[in-house]
N, C-alpha and C positions, 0 to 999 in steps of 0.2 A: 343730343339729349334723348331720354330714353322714354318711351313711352309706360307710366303706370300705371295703367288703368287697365281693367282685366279685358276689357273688349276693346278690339280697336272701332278704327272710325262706324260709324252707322250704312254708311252706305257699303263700305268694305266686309261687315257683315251680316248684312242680307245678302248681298252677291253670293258670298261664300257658302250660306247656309241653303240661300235659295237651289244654287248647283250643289250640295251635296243631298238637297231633299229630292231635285230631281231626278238624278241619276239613280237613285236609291228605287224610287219609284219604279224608276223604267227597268233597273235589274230587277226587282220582282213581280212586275208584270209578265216580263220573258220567264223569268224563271218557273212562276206560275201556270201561264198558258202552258209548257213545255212539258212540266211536271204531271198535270191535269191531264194533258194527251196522253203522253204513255199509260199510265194510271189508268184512265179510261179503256186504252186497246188492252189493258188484260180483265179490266173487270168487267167490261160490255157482255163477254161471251156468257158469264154468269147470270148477268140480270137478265140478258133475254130468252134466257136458257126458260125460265118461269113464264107460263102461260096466262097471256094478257099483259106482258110488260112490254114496251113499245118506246118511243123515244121519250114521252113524258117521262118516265123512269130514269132512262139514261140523263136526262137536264135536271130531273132532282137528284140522282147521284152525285151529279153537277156540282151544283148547288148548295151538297153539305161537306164535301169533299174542300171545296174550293177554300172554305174555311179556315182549317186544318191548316193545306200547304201554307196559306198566306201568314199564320201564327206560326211554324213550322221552321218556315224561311227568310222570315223577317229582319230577323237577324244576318243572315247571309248577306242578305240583299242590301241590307246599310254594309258592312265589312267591303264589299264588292263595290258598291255606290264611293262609298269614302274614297278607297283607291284611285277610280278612276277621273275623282274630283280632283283629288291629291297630285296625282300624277298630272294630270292637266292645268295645273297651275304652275306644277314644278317646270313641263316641258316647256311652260310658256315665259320662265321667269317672271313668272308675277308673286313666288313667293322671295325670289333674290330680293325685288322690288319692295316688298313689304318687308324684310329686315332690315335692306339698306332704311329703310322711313325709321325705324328704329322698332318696329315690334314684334315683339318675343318669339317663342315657339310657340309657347302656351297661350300668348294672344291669337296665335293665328287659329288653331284647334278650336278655341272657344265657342266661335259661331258655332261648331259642328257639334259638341257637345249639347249649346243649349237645344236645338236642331234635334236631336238625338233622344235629348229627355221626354221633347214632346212625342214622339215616334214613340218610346218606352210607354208612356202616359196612354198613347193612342192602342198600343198595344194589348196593354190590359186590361180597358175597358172592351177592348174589341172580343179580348177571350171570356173575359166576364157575361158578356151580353149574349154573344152571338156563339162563340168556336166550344162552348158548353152543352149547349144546347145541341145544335148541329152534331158533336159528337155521340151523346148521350141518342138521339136520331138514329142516328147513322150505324151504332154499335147495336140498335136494339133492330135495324133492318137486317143489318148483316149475320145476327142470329139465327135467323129464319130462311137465311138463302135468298134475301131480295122477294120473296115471298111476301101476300099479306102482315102484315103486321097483326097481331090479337088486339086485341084492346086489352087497355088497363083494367083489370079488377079487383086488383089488390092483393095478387095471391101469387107469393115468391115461390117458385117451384125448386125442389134439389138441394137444401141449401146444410151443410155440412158445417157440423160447431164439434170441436174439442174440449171435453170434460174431464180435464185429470188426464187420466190412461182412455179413456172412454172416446170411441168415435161414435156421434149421433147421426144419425141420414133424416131431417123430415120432408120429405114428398110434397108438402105445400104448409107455406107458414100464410096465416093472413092477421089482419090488427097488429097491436103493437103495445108496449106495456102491460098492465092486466089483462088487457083483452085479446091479448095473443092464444093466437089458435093455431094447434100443429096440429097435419093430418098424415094418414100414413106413416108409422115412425119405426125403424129401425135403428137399435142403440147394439153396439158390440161393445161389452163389457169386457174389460181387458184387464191385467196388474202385470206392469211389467212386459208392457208388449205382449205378451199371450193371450188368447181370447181364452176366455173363460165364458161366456154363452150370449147368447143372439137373442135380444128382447124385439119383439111387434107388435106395434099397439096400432089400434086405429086410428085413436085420438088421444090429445094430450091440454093440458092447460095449468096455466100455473096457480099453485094454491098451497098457502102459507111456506113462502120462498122454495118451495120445491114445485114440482109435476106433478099432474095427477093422470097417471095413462088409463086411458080406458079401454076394455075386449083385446087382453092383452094374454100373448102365448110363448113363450120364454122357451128355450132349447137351451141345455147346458152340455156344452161342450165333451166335458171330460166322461161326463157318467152317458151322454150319449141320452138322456129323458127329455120327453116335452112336457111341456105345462101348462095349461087354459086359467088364465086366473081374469074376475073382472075388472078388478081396479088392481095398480099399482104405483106407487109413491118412488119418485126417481129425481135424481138433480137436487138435493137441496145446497141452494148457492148457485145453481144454473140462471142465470141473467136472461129474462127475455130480450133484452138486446142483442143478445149475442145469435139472436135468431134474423132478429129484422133488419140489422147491422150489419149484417154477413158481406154484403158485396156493394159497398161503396169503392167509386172511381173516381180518385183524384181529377182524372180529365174531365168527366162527365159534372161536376159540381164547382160552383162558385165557391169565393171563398167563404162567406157568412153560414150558406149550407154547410161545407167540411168542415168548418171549425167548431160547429155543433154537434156533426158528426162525429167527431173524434171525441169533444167533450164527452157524449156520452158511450160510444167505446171505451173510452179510459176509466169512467166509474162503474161500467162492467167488467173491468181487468181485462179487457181483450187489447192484444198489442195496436201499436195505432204509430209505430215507427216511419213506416213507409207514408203513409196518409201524412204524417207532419212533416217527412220530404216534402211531398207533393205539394202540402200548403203553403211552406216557403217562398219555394218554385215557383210558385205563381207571383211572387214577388220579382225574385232572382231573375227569374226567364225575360221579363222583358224588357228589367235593365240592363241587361246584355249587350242591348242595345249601345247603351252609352260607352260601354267600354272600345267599340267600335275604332271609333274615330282616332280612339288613343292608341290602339294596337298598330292601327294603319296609318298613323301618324310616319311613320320609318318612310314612307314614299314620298314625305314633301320635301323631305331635306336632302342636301348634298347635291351638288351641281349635276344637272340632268348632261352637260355636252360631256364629265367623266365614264359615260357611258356605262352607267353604274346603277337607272332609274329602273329599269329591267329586275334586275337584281334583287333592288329595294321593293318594289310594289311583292315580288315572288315571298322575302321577309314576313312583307305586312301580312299580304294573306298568307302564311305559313301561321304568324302569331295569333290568327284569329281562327283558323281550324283547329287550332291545338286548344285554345279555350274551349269548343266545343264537344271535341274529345274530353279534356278535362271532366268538364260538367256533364258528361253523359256517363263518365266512368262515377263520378261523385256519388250522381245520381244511382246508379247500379246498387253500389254500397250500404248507400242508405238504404233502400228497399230490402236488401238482405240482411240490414241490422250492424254491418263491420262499422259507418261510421250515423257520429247523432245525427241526427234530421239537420238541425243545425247546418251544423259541418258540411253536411255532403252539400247543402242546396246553396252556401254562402260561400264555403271557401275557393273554390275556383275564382268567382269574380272577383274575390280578395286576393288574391294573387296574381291574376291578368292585371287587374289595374296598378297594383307595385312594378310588374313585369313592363306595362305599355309606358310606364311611368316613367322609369329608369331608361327603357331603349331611347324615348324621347329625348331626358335630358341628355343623355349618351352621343347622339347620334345628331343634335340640333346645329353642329358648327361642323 
């Protein structure tokens, strides 16, 4: 008689689940620690390269690094884990055991899936809370050369917006909305990719949906004249977003921040393609997870004394490095616009999981 019940017995899976949470573990602990070292012996020379950094420095590098890999390779480390759970039931015949009982292929995966979801679950709270922040850290250390850090005071330095044909340079943006304040400004006015003259102003601010530059000296191009003018009107339709907005990072932000962010990118007209990857992604990425089990499914079955379990485990991890190829090329796309946000951050895992689907039922007798 057949078993129809989508989980088998209670105790058969926890066993299951329990050794495929452990082994998962334990590959990315190793993986981890491994990673961390090398990682370390090239960045060490750097941070003690700066005078006053000492091993404190090297254990917060630590610290926020370690983040990263563990969201990084999380995924590995269940594909990896799965396998060698897989395999070890296979070589022990304890999965012959479990079909002769009469249950299925898909019963037997099951513990490992729900096992998996919570892993995906743990995941994304993990990057929400913690591997955001630590990065956003870590990128704003690594600016400076491991160097003091400045402090915060509100003032985006550099930050380069496209107007039409027009590139702007402001030197420092501070506030936001009405009360944004550009300083130092350099605008190349252009038609048609050619410059046509080189505006600088001191200062700028916005007023009745255009600019208002102030101690401002213009050089035209063609005729080769300069110009002292004190005020000048520039930008109307120029979006103070498009100043304050300039350099959000998908890694660096949660998802409720970027999806605000992008909200208002978007009613500034500035693209926001790559950013709606990214928000996805943060979806996608840790249910990755789940497809796991399913990929590396291909190592439980088939009689491990055909001398064929070699073979199959090589399969599974094959199936599961190709997803992440997949979803990194996806990904690539999307940020360069070829496909929708969409698409690039879903489709992979849509078609691993048909793909794990199929080898499954293919391959379960």
């Amino acid at each position: 008689m057949i078993n129809v019940q989508f989980f088998p017995s209670r105790r058969i899976a926890w066993y299951m689940a329990k050794m495929f949470l452990l082994r998962s573990l334990a590959v990315l602990a190793a993986l981890v620690v491994i990673l961390m070292t090398l990682d370390l012996l090239g960045e060490s020379g750097k941070i003690l390269r700066v005078p006053g950094n000492g091993d404190a420095e090297l254990w917060r590098y630590v610290s926020l690094r370690v983040p990263q890999l563990i969201a990084r390779f999380l995924p590995f480390a269940v594909l990896l884990g799965t396998l060698i759970a897989l395999a070890t039931l296979n070589q022990n015949s304890e999965v012959v055991s479990m079909k002769a009982a009469g249950i299925s292929a898909h019963q037997i995966i099951a513990p490992l899936i729900l096992a998996s979801l919570l892993v995906a679950a743990f995941s994304f709270v993990f990057n929400e809370r913690i591997v955001t922040r630590a990065t956003e850290t870590l990128n704003a250390w690594t600016k400076v050369d491991y160097g003091p850090v400045p402090k915060d005071t509100g003032i985006v330095p550099n930050v380069w917006v496209r107007f039409g044909d027009d590139l702007v340079l402001a030197r420092e943006v501070r506030g936001s909305g009405a009360s944004t304040r550009l300083a130092n400004i350099t605008i190349y006015d252009r038609r048609w990719e050619t410059l046509q003259r080189i505006v600088n102003a001191k200062s700028a601010r916005p007023e009745n949906g255009g600019w208002r530059l102030e101690q401002v000296d213009t050089f035209d191009v063609d005729k080769g004249v300069k110009r002292e003018l004190p005020v000048l009107r520039f930008g109307e339709g120029l979006d103070p977003t498009q100043f304050t907005l300039s350099r959000v990072d998908a890694d660096e932000e949660t998802f409720g921040t970027l999806r605000s962010a992008i909200h208002e990118l978007r009613v500034a007209g500035r693209p926001t393609a790559e950013l709606e990857t990214g928000l996805w992604h943060k979806f996608s990425g840790p249910l990755s997870a789940v497809l796991m089990p399913l990929l590396a499914a291909v190592a439980a079955f088939g009689l491990a004394r055909s001398g064929q379990l070699f073979v199959r485990a090589v399969i599974g991890m094959a199936l599961g490095f190709a997803y992440f190829v997949a979803d990194n090329f996806a990904l690539a796309m999307g940020n360069l616009g070829a496909y929708p946000p969409l698409l690039a951050a879903w489709a992979p895992f849509a078609l691993f999981l048909l793909i794990g689907e199929t080898v499954l039922i293919r391959t379960e007798e």
